[in-house]
KOLMILO-197822 format. One record per atom (N, C-alpha, C): x negated, z negated, y. Coordinates in steps of 0.001 Angstrom, whole numbers, plus 500000, padded with zeros to 6 digits. Layout:
BEGIN
XZY ...
***
This chain:
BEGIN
501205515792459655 502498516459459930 503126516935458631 504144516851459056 504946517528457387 504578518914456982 504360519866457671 503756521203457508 502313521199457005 501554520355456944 500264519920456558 500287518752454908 501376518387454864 501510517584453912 502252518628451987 502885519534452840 503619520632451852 502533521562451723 501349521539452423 500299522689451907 499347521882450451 498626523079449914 498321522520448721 496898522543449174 495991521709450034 494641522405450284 493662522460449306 493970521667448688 492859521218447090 492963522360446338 494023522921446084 494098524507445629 492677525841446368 492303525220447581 491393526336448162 490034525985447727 489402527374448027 487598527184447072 486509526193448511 485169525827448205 484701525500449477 484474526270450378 484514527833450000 484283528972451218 485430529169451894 486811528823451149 488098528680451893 488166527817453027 487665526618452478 487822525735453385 487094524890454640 485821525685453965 485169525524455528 485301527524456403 486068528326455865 486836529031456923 488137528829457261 488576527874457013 489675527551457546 489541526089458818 488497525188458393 488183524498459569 487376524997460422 486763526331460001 485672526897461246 487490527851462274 487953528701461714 489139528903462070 489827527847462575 490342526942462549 490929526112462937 490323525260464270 488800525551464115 488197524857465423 488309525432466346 488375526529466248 488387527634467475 489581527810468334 490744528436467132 492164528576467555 492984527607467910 492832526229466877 493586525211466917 494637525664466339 495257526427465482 496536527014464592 496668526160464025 497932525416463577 498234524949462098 497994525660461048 497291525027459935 497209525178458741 498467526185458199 499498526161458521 500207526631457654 500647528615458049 500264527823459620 500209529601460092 498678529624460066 497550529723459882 496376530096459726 495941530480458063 496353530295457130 496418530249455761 496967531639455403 497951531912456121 498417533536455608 497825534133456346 497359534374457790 496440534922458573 495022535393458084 494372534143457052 493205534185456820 493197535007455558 493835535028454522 494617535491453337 494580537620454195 495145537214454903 495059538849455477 494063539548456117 493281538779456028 491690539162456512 490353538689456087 491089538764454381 489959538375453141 489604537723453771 490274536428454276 489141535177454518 487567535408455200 487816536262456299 486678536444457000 487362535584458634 486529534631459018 486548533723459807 486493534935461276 486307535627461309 485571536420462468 486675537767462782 487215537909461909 487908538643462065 489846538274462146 489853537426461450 490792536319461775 490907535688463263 489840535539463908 489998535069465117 490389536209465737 489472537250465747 490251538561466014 491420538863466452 492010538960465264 493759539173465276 494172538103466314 493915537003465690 494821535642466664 494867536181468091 493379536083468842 493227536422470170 493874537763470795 493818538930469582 493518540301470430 495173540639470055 495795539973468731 496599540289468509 496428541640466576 497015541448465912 497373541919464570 497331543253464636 496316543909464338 496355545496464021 495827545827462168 496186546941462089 496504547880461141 494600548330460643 494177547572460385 492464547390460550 492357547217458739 492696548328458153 492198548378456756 491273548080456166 490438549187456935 488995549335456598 487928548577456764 488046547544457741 487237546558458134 487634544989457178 489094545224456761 489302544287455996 488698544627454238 488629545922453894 487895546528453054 486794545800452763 486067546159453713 484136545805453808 484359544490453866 485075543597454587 484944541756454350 485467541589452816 486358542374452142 486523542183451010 485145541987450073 484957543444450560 483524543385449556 481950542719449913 482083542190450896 481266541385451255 481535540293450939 482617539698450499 482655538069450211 481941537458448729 481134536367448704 480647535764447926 481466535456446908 481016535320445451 481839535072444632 481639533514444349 482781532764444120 483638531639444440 482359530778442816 482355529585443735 481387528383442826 482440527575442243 482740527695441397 483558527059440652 483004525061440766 481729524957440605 481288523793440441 481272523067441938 480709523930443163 481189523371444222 482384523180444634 483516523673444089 485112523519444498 485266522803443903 484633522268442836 485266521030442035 484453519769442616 483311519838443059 482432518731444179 483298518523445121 484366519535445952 484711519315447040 485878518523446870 486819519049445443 487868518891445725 488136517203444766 486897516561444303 486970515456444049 486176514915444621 486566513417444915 484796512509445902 484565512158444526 484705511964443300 484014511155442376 484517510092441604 485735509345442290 486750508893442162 488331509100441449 488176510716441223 489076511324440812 490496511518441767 489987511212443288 490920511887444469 491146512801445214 491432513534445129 491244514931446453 491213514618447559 489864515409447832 489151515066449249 490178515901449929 490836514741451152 491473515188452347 490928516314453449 491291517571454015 490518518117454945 490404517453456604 489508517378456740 489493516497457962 490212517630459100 491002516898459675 491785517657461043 491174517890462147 491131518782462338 490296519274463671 490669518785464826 489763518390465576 490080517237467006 490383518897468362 491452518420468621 491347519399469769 490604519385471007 489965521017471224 488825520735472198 489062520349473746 488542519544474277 488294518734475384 488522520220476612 489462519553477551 489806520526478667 488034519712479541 487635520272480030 486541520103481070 487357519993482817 486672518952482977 487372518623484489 486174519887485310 486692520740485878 485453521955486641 485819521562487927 484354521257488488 484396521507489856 483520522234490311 484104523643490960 483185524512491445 481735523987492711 480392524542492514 479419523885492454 478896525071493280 478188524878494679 478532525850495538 477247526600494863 477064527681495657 475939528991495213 474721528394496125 473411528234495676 472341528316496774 471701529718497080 472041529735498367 471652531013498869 470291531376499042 469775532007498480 468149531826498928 468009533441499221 467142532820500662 466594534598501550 465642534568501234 465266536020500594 463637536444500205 463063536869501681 461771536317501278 460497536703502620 461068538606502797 460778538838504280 460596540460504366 459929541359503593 458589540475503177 457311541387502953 457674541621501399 458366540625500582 458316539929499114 459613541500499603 460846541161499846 462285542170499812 461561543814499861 460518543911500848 460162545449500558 459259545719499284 458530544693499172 457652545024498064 458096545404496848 459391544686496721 460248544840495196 461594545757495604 461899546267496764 462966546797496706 462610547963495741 461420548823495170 461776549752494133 462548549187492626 461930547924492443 462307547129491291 463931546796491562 464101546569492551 466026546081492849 466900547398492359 466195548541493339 467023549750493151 466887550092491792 465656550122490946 465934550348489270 466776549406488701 466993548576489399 467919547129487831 469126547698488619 469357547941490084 471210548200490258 471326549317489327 470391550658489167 470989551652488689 471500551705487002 470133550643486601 470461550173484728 471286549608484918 471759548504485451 472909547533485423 474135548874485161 474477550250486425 475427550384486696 475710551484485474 474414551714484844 474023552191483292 474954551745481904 474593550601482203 474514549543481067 476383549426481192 476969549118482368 478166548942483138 479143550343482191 478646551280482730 479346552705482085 479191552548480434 478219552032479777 478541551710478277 479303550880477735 479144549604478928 480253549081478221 481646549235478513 481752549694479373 482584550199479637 483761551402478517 482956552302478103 483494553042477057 483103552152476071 482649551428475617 482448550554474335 484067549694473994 484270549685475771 485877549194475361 486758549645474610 486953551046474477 487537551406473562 488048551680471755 486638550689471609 486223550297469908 487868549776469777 488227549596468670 489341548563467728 489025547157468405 490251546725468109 489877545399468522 488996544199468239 489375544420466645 488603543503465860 487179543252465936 486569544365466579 485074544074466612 485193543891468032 486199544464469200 485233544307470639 484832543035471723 485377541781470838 485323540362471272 483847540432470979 483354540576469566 481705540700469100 480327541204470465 481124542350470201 480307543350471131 480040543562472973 481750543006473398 481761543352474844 482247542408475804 482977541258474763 483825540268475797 482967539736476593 482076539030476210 481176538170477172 480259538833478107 480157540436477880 479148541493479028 480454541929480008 481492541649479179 482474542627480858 482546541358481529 482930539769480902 482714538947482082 481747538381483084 480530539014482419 479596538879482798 479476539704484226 479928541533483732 479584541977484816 480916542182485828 482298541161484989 482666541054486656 481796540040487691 481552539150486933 481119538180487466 480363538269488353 479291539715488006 477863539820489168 478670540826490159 479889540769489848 480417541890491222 480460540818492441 480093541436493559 479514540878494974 480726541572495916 481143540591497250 481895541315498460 482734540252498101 482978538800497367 484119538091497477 483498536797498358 483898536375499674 483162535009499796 483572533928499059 482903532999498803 483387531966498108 483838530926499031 484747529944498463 485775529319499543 485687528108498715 486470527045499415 486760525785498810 487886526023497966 487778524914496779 488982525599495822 490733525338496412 490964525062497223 492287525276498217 492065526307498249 491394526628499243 491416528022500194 491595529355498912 490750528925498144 490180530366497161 491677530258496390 492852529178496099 493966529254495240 494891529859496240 494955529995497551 495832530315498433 495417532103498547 494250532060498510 493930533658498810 494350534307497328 493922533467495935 494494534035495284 495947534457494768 496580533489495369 498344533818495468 498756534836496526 497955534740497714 498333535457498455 497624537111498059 496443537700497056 496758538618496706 497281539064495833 497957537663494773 498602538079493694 500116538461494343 500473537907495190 501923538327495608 501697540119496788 500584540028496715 500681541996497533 500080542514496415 499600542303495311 499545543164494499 500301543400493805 501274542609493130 502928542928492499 503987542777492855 503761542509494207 505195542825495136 506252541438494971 505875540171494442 506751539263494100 506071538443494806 507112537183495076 506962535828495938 507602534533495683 506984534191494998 507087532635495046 507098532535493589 505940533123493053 505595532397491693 505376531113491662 505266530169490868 505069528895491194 502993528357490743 502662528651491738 501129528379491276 500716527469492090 499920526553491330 499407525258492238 498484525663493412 499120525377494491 498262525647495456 496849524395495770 495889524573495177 494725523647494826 493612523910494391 492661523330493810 491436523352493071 491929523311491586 491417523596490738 491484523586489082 490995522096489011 490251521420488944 490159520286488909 491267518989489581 491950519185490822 492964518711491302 494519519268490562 494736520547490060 495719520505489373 495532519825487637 494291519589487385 494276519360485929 494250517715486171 493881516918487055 494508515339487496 495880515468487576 496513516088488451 497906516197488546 498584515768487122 498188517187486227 498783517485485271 498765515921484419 497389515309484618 497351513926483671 497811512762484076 497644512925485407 498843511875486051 499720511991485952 500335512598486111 501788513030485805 502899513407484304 501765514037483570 501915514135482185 502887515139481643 502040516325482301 502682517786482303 501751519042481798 502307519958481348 501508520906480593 500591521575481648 499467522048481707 498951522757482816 498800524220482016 499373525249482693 499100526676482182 497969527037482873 496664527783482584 495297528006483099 495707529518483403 495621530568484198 496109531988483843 494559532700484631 493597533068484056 492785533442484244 492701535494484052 492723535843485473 493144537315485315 491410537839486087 491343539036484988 490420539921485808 490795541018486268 490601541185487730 490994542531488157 490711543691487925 489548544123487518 489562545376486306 489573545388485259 490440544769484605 491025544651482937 491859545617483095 492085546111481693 492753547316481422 494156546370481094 494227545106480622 495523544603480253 495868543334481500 495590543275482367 495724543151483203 497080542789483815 497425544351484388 498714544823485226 499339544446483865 499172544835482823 500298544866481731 500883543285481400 499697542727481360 499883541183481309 500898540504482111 500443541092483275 501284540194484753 502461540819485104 502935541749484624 504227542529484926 504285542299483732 504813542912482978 505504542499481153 505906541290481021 504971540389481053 504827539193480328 505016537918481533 504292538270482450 504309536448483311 505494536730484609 505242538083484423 506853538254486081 507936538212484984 508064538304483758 509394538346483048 510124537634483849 512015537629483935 512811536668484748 512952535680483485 512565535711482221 512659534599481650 511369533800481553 510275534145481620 509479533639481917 509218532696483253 509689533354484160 509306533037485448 510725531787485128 511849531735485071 512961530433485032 512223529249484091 511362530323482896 511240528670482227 509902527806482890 508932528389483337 507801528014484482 508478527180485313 509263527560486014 509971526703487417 510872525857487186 511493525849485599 512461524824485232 511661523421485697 512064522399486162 511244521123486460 511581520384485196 512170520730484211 512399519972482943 511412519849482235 511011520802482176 509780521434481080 508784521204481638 508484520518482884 507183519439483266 505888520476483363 506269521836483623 504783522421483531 504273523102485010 502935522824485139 501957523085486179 501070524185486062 501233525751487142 500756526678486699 499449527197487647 498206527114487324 497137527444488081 496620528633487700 496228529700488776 495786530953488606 494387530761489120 493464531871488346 492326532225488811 491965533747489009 491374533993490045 490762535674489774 489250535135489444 488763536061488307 487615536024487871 486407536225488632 486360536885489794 486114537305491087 484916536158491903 486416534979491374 486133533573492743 485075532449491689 484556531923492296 483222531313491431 484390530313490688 485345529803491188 485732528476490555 486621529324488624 487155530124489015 487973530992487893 486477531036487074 485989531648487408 484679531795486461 483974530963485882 483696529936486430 483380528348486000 484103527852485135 485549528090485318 486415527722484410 486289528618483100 486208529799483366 486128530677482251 485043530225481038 484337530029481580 482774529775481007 483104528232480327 483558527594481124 483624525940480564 484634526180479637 485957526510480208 486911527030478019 486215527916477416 485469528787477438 484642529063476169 485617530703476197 486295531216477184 487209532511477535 486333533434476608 487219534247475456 486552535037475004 487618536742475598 488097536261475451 488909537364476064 489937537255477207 490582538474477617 491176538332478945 492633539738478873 493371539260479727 493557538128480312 494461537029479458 493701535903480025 494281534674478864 494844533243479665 495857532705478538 496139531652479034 496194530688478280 496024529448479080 495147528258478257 495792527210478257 496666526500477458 497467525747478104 497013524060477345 496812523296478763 496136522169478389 497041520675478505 497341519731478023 497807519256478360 496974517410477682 497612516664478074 497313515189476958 497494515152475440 496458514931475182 496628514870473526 496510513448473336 497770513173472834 497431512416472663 498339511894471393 498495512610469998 498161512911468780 497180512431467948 495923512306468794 494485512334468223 494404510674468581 494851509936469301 494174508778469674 493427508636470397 493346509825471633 492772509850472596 493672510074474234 492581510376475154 493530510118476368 492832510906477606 492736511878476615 491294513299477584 492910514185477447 492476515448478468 493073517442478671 492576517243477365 493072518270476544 492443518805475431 493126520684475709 492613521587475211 493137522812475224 494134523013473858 495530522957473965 496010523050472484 496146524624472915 496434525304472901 496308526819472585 496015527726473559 495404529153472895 495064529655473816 495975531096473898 496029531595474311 497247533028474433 496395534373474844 495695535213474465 494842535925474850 495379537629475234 495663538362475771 495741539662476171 497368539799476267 498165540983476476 499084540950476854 500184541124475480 501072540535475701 502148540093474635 503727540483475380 504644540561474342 505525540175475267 506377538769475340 507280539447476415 507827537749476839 508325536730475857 508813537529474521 509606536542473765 507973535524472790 507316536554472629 506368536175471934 505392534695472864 505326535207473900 504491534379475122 505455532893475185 506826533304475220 507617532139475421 507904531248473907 508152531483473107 507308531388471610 506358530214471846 505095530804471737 504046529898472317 504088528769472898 504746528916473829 504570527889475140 505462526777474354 507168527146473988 507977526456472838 507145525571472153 506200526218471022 506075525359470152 504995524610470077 504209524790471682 503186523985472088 504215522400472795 504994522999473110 506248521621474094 506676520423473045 507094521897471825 507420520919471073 506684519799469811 505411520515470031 504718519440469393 504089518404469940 503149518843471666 502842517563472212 504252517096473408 505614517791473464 506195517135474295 506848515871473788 507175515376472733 507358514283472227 507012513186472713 505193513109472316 504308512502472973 504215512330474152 503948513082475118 504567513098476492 505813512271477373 506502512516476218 508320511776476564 508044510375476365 507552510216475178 507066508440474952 506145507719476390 505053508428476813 504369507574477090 505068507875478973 506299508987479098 507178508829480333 507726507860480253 508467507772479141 509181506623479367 508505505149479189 507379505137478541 506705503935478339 506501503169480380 506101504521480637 505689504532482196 506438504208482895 508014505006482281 509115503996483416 509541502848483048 509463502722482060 509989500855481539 508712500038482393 507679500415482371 506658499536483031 506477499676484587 507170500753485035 507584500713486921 508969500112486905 509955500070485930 511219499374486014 510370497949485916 510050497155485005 509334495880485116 508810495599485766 507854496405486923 506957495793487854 507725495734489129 508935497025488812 509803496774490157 510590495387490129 511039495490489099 511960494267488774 511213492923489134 509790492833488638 508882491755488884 508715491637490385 508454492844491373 508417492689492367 509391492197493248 510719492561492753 512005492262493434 512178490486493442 511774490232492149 511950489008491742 510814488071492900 509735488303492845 508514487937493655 509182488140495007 509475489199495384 510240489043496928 511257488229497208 512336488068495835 513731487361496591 512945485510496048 511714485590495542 511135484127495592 510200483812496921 509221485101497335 508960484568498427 510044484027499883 511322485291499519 512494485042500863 512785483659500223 512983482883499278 513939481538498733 512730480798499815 511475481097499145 509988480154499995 510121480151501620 510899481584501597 510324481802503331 511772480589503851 512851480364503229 513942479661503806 513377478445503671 513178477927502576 512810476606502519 511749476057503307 511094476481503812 510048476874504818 510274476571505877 511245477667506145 511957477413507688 513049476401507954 513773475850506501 514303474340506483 513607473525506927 512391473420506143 511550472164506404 511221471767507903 510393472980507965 509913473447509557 511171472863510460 512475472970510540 513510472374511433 513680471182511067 514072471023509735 513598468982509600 512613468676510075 511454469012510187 510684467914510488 510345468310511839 510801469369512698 510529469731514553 511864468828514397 513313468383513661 514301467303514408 513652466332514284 513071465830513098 512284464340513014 511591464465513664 510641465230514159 510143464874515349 510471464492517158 511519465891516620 512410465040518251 512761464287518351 513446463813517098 514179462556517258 513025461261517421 512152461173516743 510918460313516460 510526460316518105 510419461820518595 509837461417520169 510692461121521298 512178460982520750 513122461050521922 513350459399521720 512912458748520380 513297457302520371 511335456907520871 510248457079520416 509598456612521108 509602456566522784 510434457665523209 510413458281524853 511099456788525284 512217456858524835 513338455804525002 512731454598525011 511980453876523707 511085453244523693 510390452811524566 509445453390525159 508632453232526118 508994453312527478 510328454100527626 511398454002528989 511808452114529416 512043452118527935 512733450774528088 511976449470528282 510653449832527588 509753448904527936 509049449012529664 508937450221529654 508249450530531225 509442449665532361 510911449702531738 511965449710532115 511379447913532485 511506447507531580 511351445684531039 510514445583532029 509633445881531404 507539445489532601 508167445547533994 508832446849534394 509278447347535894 510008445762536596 510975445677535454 512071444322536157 511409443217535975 510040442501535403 509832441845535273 508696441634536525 507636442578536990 507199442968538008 507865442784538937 509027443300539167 509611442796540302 510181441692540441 510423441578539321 510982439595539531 509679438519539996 508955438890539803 507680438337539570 506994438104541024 507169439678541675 507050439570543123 508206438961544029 509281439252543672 510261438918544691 509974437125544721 509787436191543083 509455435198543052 508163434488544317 506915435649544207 505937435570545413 506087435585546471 507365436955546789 507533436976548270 507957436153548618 509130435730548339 510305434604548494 509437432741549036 507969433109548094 507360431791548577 506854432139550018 506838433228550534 505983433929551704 506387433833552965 507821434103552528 508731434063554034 508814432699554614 508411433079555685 508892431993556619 509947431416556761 510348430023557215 511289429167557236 512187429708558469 513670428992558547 514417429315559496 514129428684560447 514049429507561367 513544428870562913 514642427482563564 514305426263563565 515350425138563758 516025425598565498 517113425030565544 517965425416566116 517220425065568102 516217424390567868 515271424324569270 514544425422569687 514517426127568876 513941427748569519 514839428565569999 514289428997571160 515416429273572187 515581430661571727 514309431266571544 514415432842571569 514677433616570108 514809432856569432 515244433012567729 516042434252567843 516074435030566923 516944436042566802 518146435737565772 519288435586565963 520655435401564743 521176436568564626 520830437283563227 521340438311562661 522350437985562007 523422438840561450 524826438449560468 524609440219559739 524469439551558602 524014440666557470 525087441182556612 525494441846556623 526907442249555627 526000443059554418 525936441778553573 525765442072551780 526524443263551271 525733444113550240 526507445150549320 527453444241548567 529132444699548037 530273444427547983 529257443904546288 528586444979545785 528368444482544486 527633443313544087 526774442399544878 526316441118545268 526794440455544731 528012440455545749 528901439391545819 528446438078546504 527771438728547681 527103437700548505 527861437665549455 528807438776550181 529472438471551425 528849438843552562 528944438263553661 528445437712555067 527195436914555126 526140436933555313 524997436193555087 524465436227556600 524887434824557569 524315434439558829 522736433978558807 522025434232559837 520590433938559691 519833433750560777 518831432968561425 518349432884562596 517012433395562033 516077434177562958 514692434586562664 514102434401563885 512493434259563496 511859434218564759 511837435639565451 511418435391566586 511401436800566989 510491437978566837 509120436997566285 508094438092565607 508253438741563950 509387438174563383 509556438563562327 509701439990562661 509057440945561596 508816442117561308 510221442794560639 510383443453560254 511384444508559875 511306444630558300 509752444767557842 509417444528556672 509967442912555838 509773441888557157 510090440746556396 511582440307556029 512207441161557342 513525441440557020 513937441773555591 513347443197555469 513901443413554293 513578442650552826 512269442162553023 511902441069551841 512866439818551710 513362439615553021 514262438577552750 515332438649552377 516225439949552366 517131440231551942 516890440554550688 516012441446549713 515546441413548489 515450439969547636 515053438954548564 514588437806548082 515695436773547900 517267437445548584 517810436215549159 518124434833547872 518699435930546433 519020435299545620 518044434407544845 516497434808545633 515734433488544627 515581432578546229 516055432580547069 516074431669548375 517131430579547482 518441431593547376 519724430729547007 519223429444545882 518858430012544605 518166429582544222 517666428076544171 516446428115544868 515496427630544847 516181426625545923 517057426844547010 517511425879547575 518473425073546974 519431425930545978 520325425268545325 519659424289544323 518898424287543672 518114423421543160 517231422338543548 516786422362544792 516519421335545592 517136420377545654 519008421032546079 519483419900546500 520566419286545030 519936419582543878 520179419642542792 520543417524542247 519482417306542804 519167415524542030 517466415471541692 517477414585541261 516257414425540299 515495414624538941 517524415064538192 516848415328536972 516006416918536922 516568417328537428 516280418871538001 514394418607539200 513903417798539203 512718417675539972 511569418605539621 511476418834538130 510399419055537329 510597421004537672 511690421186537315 512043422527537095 511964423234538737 512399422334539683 512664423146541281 511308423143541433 510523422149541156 508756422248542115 508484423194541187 509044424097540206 508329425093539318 508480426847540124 509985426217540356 510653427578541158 509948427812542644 509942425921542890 509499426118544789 508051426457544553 507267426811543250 506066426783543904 505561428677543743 506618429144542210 506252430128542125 505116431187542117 505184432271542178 503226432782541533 503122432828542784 501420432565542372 500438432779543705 499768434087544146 500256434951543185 500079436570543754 501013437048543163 500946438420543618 501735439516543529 501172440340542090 502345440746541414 501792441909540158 501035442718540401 499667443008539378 498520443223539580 499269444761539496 498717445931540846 499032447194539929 500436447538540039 500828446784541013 502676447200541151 502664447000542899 503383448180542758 503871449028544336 505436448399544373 506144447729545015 507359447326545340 508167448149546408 509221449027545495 510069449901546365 511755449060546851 511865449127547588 513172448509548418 514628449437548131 514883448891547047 516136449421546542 518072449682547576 517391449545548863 518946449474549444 517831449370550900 519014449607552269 518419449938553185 519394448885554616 518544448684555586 519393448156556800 519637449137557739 521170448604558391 521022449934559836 522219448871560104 522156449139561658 522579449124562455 524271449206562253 525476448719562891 526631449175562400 527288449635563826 526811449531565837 527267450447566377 526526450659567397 525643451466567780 526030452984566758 524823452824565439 525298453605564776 524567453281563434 522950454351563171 522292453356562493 521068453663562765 520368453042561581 519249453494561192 518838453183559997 517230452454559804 517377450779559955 515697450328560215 515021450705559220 514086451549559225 512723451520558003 512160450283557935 511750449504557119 510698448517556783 509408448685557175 509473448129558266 507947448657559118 507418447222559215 506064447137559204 504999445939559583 504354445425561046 505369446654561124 505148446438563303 505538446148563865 507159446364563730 508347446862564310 508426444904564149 509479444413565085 510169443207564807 511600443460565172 512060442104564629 513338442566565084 514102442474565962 512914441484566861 513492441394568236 513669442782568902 513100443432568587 512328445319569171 513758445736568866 514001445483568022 515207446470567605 516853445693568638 516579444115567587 518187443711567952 518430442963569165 517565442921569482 517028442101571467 517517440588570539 518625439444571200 518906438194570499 519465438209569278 520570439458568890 520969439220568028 521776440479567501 522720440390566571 523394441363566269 523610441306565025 525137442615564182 525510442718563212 524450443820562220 524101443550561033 523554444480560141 523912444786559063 524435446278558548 524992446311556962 523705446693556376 523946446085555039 523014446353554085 523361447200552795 522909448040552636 523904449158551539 522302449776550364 523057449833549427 522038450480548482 521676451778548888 521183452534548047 520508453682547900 522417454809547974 522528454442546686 523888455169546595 524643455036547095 525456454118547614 526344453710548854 526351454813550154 524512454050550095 524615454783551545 524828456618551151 524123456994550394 524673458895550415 525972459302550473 527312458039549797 527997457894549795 528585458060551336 528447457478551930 528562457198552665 528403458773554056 527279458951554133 526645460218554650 527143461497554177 
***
C-alpha cells in the first residue's frame, strides 16, 4: 500500500521490528498508525496493545518503567537485519490477517453424579462455590486497576467467571439469537436493530456468500461498559442508519456472553476484552478466500470514533469486495445470457421438431392414404375380376330356354335398368326354375348376349366362341357373390329375394311383368 511504501522501516532497530510485527499480529493496525502508537509506549508491545484495545490514557509512569526496562539497541543485529547480504533491505514481511473461525456451538454433556458420590463431596462443592465467590469479589475490585495492566491481570478471569454463571438454558443457535434480540430490545427500550436472526456460523456463510462485512457484537451483561457501549455508541441514530444502509453491505450478529454459542465465539477470536466488536469480512488482499478478522473495536467509544473504524475498514477491503461483486455479476449476466441463448436454441429445436414431426405424420398420411387407395383399387380389380369370372361360370350353369313344346313354361318380360341399355328382355323358364336362378340370369344376361352373339358369329370366330361357350369350370376360390340390383313385382309391387326354394312358378303362376332396378334406384324409388 502506499502508506507502507512512504514508511522508512529499515530505519527501525531489530527490537523495533519484531515489536511492531508482534503488534501488528494482534491488532492488525497499519504500520503507519502503529509506529507513532508504539513510539508512545517506548516500544513496549504489551502496553501498546493496551491503549489500542482499552483505548489511550495518560499512563506516565508505566511508560517510565518500559522506558527503563528496554534493552539497549545491537547495532550489529540491525545491520544483519536490515541487509540479507546482498546489500538490500530486508522487506518486513506483512502480517496475514487472522482467520475468522467458522463456530458451531457444540452442545454441553450433561453428566448426573451418583447420589452417594453428590453427598459425599457436597462439603468439597460448598467450599469451591464459596472460593470461587471469593476469588469473584477480587476480581472484581481488581477491575478497577488502570487500564493498561487490567487486560494482563483480569480479562480472561471475568470471562471466565461469566461464563461459569448458571440459570441460562442453552438453545439452538436460532433460538438463542432470537432470545438474544428479544432481551436486547427490553433492556434498552429500542426495536428493530438490525441483528441476524441465526447461528454465528450461518451469518458468517451469509456474510461470504454474499460478500458483506459481518459486525460480531459480543456484550457481557455485567460489564461495567456495557450499558455505555450499547446506548452511546451502537443505538447512536448515526450509527444505527449506517448499519441498516443496504449500501454498505453489512451483517450484524449479537451475542450475550451468557449463551454457550457467544462464548465459543469469544474464545475462538481470541476476545480479550469487552464489550467488543469484531468485524470480519473476505480478505481477500492476501490471496486468499477465508473470514479473516480485520479489526477489532474493544470497550466503549464514541459514535464518531466507532464509525471511523467501520469507514476505514470499508474502505480498504470494500474495493475488493466491489470487484469480485461485480466479477459475480458479469458471470450471472453470462450464464443468464448463456442460458437465454440455450433456451431460445432448445425452443428453435423444439419447432423444428414439431416441423418434422408434421412432415413426416403428412408423409405418412399421405403414404397411407395412397397405399389405402392402392389396395382399394386392387381389392377393387380382384373384386371385378371375381365376379366376372363367376358370372362367366354361372352363365355356363343356367339352363337352356325351355322350347316352345312345354306347355307349362313360365314367360316372364323383365324391364332392364334404363342404365343397361338392355330394354325389355322377354324370356320363357321352366317352371322349377328357382328365384335364385332368376336372378343369376339376369346378372348373367350380358355374357348370355355374348356368347350367343358369337355363335352365330361365322367360323372365323370358332376358336374364340368354344372359349367363351366353355368358360371356367368353377367358381372363384374364396368369393361370396352379392346381387347388385333386385326383382319385384310391378302390380302390386313386391320384392323377390333370391331364394333356392322359391320358383317362379310359386310366385308368377304362367307368367308375368318384372322390373329389375339396382340397389340405388330402388331407395330412390322408396
Amino acid at each position: 500500500m502506499a502508506g507502507e511504501s512512504d514508511l522508512d522501516l529499515g530505519s527501525l532497530s531489530a527490537s523495533q521490528q519484531e515489536a511492531l510485527r508482534q503488534y501488528l499480529d494482534v491488532t492488525n493496525q497499519e504500520p503507519k498508525d502503529a509506529i507513532p502508537l508504539l513510539e508512545r509506549s517506548q516500544w513496549n508491545v504489551q502496553i501498546a496493545i493496551a491503549k489500542f484495545f482499552d483505548g489511550e490514557g495518560p499512563d506516565l509512569l508505566a511508560e517510565a518503567q518500559a522506558a527503563q526496562a528496554m534493552p539497549a539497541q545491537a547495532t550489529s543485529i540491525y545491520e544483519t537485519l536490515a541487509d540479507d547480504g546482498l546489500g538490500r533491505a530486508r522487506q518486513p514481511r506483512r502480517p496475514r490477517t487472522e482467520p475468522a473461525p467458522r463456530v458451531v456451538p457444540q452442545p454441553s454433556v450433561i453428566y448426573h453424579t451418583p447420589l452417594f458420590i453428590a453427598i459425599l463431596f457436597a462439603p468439597f462443592r460448598i467450599g469451591y462455590k464459596i472460593a470461587a465467590g471469593l476469588f469473584q469479589s477480587v476480581f472484581y475490585v481488581l477491575s478497577f486497576l488502570p487500564l493498561a495492566i487490567r487486560p494482563r491481570l483480569i480479562a480472561s478471569s471475568i470471562t471466565k467467571g461469566l461464563r461459569q454463571t448458571q440459570g441460562r438454558r442453552m438453545l439452538l443457535p436460532k433460538e438463542a439469537a432470537q432470545r438474544f434480540r428479544r432481551d436486547f430490545e427490553e433492556e434498552y427500550g429500542v426495536k428493530g436493530f438490525p441483528f441476524f436472526e441465526g447461528g454465528h456460523a450461518e451469518a458468517l456463510d451469509s456474510a461470504k456468500r454474499d460478500l458483506k462485512f459481518l459486525l460480531t457484537i459480543l456484550l457481557p451483561p455485567e460489564h461495567d461498559d456495557a450499558e455505555t457501549f450499547v446506548r452511546g455508541t451502537l443505538l447512536s441514530p448515526d450509527v444505527v442508519d449506517f448499519v441498516k444502509d443496504p449500501s454498505n453491505n453489512i451483517i450484524v450478529w449479537g451475542g450475550n456472553l451468557l449463551d454457550s454459542e457467544a462464548y465459543q465465539v469469544a474464545q475462538e477470536y481470541r476476545c480479550n476484552g469487552f464489550p467488543i466488536t469484531c468485524i470480519v469480512c473476505l480478505t481477500l488482499k492476501e490471496g486468499s478466500t477465508h473470514m479473516g478478522i480485520v479489526k477489532r473495536l474493544v470497550g466503549p467509544m464514541t459514535p464518531e470514533a466507532f464509525l471511523a473504524q467501520l469507514r476505514n475498514v470499508m474502505a480498504q477491503y470494500g474495493p475488493d469486495l466491489d470487484g469480485v461483486r461485480a466479477q459475480r455479476a458479469e458471470m450471472e449476466a453470462t450464464r443468464r445470457l448463456r442460458a437465454e441463448q440455450e433456451a431460445a436454441y432448445e425452443r428453435s429445436l423444439a419447432i423444428d421438431r414439431e416441423k418434422k414431426r408434421k412432415r413426416l405424420e403428412a408423409e405418412a398420411a399421405a403414404a397411407a392414404a395412397e397405399k389405402k387407395a392402392r389396395e382399394e383399387a386392387e381389392a377393387a380389380a380382384r373384386l371385378e375380376r371375381q365376379r366376372k369370372q363367376w358370372r362367366e361360370w354361372r352363365a355356363a350353369t343356367l339352363a337352356p330356354e325351355p322350347d316352345a313344346s312345354v306347355k307349362d313354361a313360365v314367360r316372364l318380360a323383365l324391364n332392364m335398368p334404363v342404365s343397361t341399355g338392355q330394354g325389355r328382355v322377354v324370356r320363357r323358364f321352366a317352371p322349377s326354375t328357382t328365384l335364385e336362378e332368376l336372378y343369376a340370369f339376369v346378372d348373367c344376361y350380358e355374357v348370355l348376349q355374348r356368347r350367343q352373339q358369337g355363335g352365330a358369329g361365322g367360323d372365323d370366330n370358332d376358336d374364340d366362341d368354344n372359349d367363351d361357350n366353355d368358360g371356367p369350370t368353377a367358381p372363384p376360390e374364396g368369393y361370396e357373390h352379392k346381387y347388385e340390383f333386385y326383382i319385384s313385382t310391378v302390380m302390386p309391387r313386391e320384392r323377390l329375394e333370391p331364394s333356392a326354394t322359391v320358383t317362379v312358378a310359386q310366385k308368377m303362376g304362367r307368367g308375368g311383368n318384372l322390373a329389375v332396378e339396382t340397389l340405388g334406384e330402388e331407395e330412390d324409388a322408396e
